[in-house]
N, C-alpha and C positions, 0 to 999 in steps of 0.2 A: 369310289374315291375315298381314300382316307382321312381321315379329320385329322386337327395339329393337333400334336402330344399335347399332353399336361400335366404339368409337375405336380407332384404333394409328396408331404414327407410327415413323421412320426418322430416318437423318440428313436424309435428303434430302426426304421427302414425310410428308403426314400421310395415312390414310384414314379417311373414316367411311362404314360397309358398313351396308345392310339389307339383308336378306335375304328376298325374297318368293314368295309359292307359286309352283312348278313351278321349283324351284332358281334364279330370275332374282333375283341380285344385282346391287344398286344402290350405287357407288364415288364419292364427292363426295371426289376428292383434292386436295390441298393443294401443290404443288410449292416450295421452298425457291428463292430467284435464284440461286443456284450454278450447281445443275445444268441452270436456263433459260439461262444463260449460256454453260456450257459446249456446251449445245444449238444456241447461235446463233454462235459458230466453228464448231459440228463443221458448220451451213448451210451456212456461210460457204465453208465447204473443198469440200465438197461441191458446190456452186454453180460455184466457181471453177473445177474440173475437166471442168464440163462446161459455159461459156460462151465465148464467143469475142465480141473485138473486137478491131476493126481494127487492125493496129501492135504485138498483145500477142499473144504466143503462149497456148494452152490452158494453164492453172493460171498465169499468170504474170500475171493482171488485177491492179493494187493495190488493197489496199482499198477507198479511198476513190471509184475508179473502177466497183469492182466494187457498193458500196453504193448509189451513186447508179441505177447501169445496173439491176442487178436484185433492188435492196430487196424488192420485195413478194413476189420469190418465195424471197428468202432467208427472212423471217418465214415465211411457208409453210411453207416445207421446215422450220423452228424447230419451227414449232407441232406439224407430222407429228413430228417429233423425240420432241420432251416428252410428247407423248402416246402413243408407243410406246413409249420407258423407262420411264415412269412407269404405265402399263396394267402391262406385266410385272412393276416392282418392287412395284405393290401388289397382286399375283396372289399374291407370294411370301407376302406380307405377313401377308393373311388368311388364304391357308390355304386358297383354293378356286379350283382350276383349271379352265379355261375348260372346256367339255362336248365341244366340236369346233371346227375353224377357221372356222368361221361362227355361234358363237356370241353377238358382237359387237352387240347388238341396238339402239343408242345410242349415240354417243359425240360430246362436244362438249367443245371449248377455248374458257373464259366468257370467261378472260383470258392471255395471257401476254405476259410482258415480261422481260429479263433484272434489271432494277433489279428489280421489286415480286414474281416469281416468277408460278408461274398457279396458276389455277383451273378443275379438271378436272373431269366427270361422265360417268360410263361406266354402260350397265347390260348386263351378258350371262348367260350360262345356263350354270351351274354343274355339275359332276360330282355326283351325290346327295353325302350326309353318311349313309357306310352304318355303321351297328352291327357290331360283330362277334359273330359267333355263339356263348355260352355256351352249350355242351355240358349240361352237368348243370344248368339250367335248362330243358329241352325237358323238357314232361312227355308220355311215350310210355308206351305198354303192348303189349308181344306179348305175343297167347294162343297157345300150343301147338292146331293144330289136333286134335280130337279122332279116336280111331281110324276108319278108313271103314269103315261096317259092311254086313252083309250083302246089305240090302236096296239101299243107295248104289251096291254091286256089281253087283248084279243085274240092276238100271235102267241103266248104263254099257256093260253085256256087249251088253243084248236093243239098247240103241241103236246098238252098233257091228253088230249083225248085219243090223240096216234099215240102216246107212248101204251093207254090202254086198249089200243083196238088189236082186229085179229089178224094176224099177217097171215096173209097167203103168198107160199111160194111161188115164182117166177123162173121159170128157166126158157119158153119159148119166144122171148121178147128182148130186146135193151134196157137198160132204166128209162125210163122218162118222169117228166114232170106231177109230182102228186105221189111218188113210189117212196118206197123206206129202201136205202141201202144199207150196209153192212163196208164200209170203208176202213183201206190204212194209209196214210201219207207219212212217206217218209222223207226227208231232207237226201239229197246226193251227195252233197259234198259234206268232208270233216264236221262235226261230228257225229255226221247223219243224226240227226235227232229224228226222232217220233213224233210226230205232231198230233196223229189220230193213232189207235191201234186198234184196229175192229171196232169200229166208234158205231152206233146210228144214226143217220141222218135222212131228215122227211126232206125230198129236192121239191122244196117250195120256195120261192122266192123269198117270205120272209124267216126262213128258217136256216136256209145255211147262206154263207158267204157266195156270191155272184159265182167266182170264179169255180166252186167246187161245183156248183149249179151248172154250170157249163160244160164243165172237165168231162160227171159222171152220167148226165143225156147220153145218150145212144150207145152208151159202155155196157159188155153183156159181164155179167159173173165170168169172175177169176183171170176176167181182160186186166191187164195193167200199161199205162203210158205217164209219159213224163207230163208235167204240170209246173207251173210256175207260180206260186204266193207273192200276190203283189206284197210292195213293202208297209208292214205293220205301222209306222209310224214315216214322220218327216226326216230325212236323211238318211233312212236305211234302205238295205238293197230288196231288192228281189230273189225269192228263195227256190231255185231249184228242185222237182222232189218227183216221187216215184207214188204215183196214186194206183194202188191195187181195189178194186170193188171184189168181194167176196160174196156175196148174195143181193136179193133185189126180193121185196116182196109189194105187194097190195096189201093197202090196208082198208081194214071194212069197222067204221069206226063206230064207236058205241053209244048207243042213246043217252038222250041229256035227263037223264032222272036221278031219284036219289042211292038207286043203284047203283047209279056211275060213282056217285059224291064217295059212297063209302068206300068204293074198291080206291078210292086216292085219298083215305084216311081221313074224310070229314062225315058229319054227321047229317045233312042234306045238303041240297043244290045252295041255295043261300051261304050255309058254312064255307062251303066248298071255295064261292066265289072270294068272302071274307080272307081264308084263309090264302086265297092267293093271292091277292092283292098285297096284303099284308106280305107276305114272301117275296113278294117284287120290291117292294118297299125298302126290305131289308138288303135284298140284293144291290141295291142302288147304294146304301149306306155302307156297305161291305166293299164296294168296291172303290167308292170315294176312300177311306178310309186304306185300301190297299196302296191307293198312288200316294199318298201319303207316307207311308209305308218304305216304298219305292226310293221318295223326295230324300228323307230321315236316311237311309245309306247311301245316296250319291254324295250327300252334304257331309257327311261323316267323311269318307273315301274322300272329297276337293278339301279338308279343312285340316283332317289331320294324316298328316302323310307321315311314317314312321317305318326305320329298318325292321326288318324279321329275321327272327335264328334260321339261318340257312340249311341246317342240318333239318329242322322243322318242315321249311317249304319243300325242301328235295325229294324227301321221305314220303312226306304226303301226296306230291305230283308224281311222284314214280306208281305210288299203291295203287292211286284213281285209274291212271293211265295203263298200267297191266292189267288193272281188272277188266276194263271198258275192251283193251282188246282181246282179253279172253272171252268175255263174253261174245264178240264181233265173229272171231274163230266160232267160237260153240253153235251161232248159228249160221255157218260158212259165209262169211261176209270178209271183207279185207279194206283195211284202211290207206287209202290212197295215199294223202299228205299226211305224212306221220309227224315230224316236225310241227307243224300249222296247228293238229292236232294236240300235242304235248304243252305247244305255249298256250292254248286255250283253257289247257287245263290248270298249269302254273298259274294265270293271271285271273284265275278264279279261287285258288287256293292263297291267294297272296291276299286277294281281295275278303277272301272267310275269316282268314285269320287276322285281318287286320281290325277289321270288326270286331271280330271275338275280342283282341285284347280292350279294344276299347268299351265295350262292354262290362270287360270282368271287373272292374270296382262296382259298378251297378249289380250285376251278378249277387256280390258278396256281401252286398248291403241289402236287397230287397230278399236273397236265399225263395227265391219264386219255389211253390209247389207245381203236380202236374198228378191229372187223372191217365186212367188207364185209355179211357176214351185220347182224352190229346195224344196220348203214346201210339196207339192207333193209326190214328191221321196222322201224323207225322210220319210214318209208317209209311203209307201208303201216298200220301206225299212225295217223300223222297223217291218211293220206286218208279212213281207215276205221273207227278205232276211237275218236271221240273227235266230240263236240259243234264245228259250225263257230264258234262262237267260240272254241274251245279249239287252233282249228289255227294253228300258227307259219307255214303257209306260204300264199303266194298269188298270183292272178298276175302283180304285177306285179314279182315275184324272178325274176334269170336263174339260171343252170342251176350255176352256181359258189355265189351266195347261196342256193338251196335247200340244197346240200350244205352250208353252213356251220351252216347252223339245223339238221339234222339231228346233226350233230356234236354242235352245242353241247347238243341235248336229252340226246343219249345221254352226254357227258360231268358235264351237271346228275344222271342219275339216278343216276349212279356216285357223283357228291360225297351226294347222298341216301343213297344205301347204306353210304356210307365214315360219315356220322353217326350211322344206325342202330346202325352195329356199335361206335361208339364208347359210344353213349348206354348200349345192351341188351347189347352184346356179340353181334348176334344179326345173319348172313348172310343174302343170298336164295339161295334154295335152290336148286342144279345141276342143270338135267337140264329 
């Protein structure tokens, strides 16, 4: 819906602006015969520098000579004139600059003359109109994660001693209860997401989720059937998915010495236990510290709600959305709800970039650094840890635009952390 015009005016021109969805402004200026006047000498000069006739050297045409020979393209060059000082003087004007050098999506000269002035209309596509971010309006909550106790220990230890025990392969039996599988869970519907991809998982009760426990019992190698993911949290649905088992081994686990301690990077049994405790510790403070994380862009998204350059959102939602299905094609797969699929992708792109602008004066003020290590992970992040509508990258970025989207993510979550600590007082935790 469009917003009501609104007048302003200069010495020299008048504009009346509306402003309509996806930042595209709409400019109905008014030009004064002054500065159409002055537009049609400064033709004039212009013209004469670069014509030529017979008997008169270059810039030395007379007037009179000069007006008859090439009036229509003096007017011309006028109109280019008045319409370029006057687009820029009523840029200033309003107060909304152009989005990019091709923003320009309209532009028409109704009238111009030096005696009566013109009559201009422009529409182009505008920079957002971003909010800036109140601090102590964010409503946030860190919980101290609570101590890790015995038994969180205890399930962590026997996990890391199967990650180092021996697998023996399995091919005359099902999985059952105490086996390592080799698992991929994928979502059925739009946007199939990947939940597992050849993941390991020890089917012990307190190691994977009840329902995989269940699913992958008496399932033989390279069996596949349908599964259902209860709902992750309160009001969400249940998740349709396609669970593949790719292998099944026994494991034969390794003695508790200080043998074991070293091949898991500590220096004895003692170490060992220190340093995983300590590891659990941090994991607790990492994830406290992630919902938070979480809280900080719903609160941004319900607080400040702002149009986006629609050329921006379209662009972006189309790149994601052909990559995702070329990828889909490459490994013969087909996308059922295409539509369903597209706006998922839109209203994550809408969602990135709204953040993003909100972000950029923080951006430009803290100028955050980034190791090769975060470039990395972000890296591998993107490709793997995260929903394909959620990924910033795709194929048709060369190899300079990947790196800059990776920056920019790792420098977003530093201005996120640089909030947190202003809002709570409260860091994400080292190590």
């Amino acid at each position: 819906m469009n917003k009501p015009a609104v007048q302003t005016a200069s010495e020299s021109i008048s504009v009346q602006s509306t402003l309509k969805p996806g930042c595209i402004v709409e400019m109905k200026i008014t030009v004064q015969p002054v500065p159409c006047a002055a537009a049609y000498e400064r033709a004039k000069k212009e013209i004469r520098k670069e014509a030529s006739l017979p008997g008169f050297r270059k810039g030395k045409i007379p007037d009179e000579l000069l007006v008859n020979q090439y009036g229509d393209e003096i007017l011309k060059r006028m109109r280019s004139i008045v319409l370029s000082t006057s687009f820029n003087e009523a840029v200033k004007l309003i107060g909304r600059k152009p989005f990019s050098d091709h923003s320009i999506r309209r532009a028409s000269v109704d009238s111009c003359s030096s005696e009566k002035g013109a009559e201009i209309t422009i529409e182009y596509e505008a920079f957002p109109e971003v909010p800036a971010i109140a601090v102590e309006d964010l409503n946030l909550d860190y919980a101290t994660p609570p101590e890790v106790t015995e038994e969180q220990y205890q399930e962590r230890y026997e996990s890391l001693r199967y990650t180092h025990s021996e697998r023996i392969p399995i091919t005359d039996r099902p999985a059952e209860e105490g086996d390592e599988v080799v698992c991929t869970v994928q979502e059925i519907a739009e946007p199939k997401t990947v939940f597992f991809k050849e993941e390991d998982f020890y089917l012990k009760k307190s190691q994977v989720p009840d329902w995989l426990l269940e699913a992958v019992t008496g399932m033989k190698c390279e069996e596949t059937k349908e599964v259902t993911i209860p709902p992750s949290a309160e009001g969400t649905d249940p998740i349709p998915a396609i669970l593949t088992l790719h292998s099944v081994y026994t494991c034969k686990l390794p003695e508790e010495n200080d043998e074991f301690a070293k091949s898991c990077g500590a220096l004895s049994m003692e170490d060992l236990h220190s340093k995983l405790r300590r590891h659990l510790e941090l994991s607790g403070f990492h994830a406290a510290f992630e919902r938070v994380r979480r809280q900080l862009k719903n609160e941004l998204i319900r607080l400040y709600a702002f149009d986006l350059p629609q050329t921006l959102v379209e662009h972006e939602t189309e790149s994601r959305f052909t990559s995702y299905m070329e990828d889909l094609r490459a490994h013969h797969q087909e996308a059922t709800d295409k539509e369903g699929l597209r706006k998922s992708f839109l209203d994550e792109v809408k969602r990135q970039y709204t953040l993003y602008f909100l972000f950029h004066p923080i951006l430009l003020s803290l100028n955050p650094s980034y190791t090769q290590k975060e470039l990395m992970e972000e890296l591998v992040y993107q490709a793997k840890g995260i929903a394909p509508t959620q990924c910033v990258l795709h194929n048709s970025l060369s190899e300079e635009e990947i790196k800059n989207r990776l920056i920019i993510n790792i420098a977003i979550r530093k201005c996120e952390e640089y909030l947190i600590e202003k809002r709570l007082g409260v860091k994400p935790p080292e190590g």
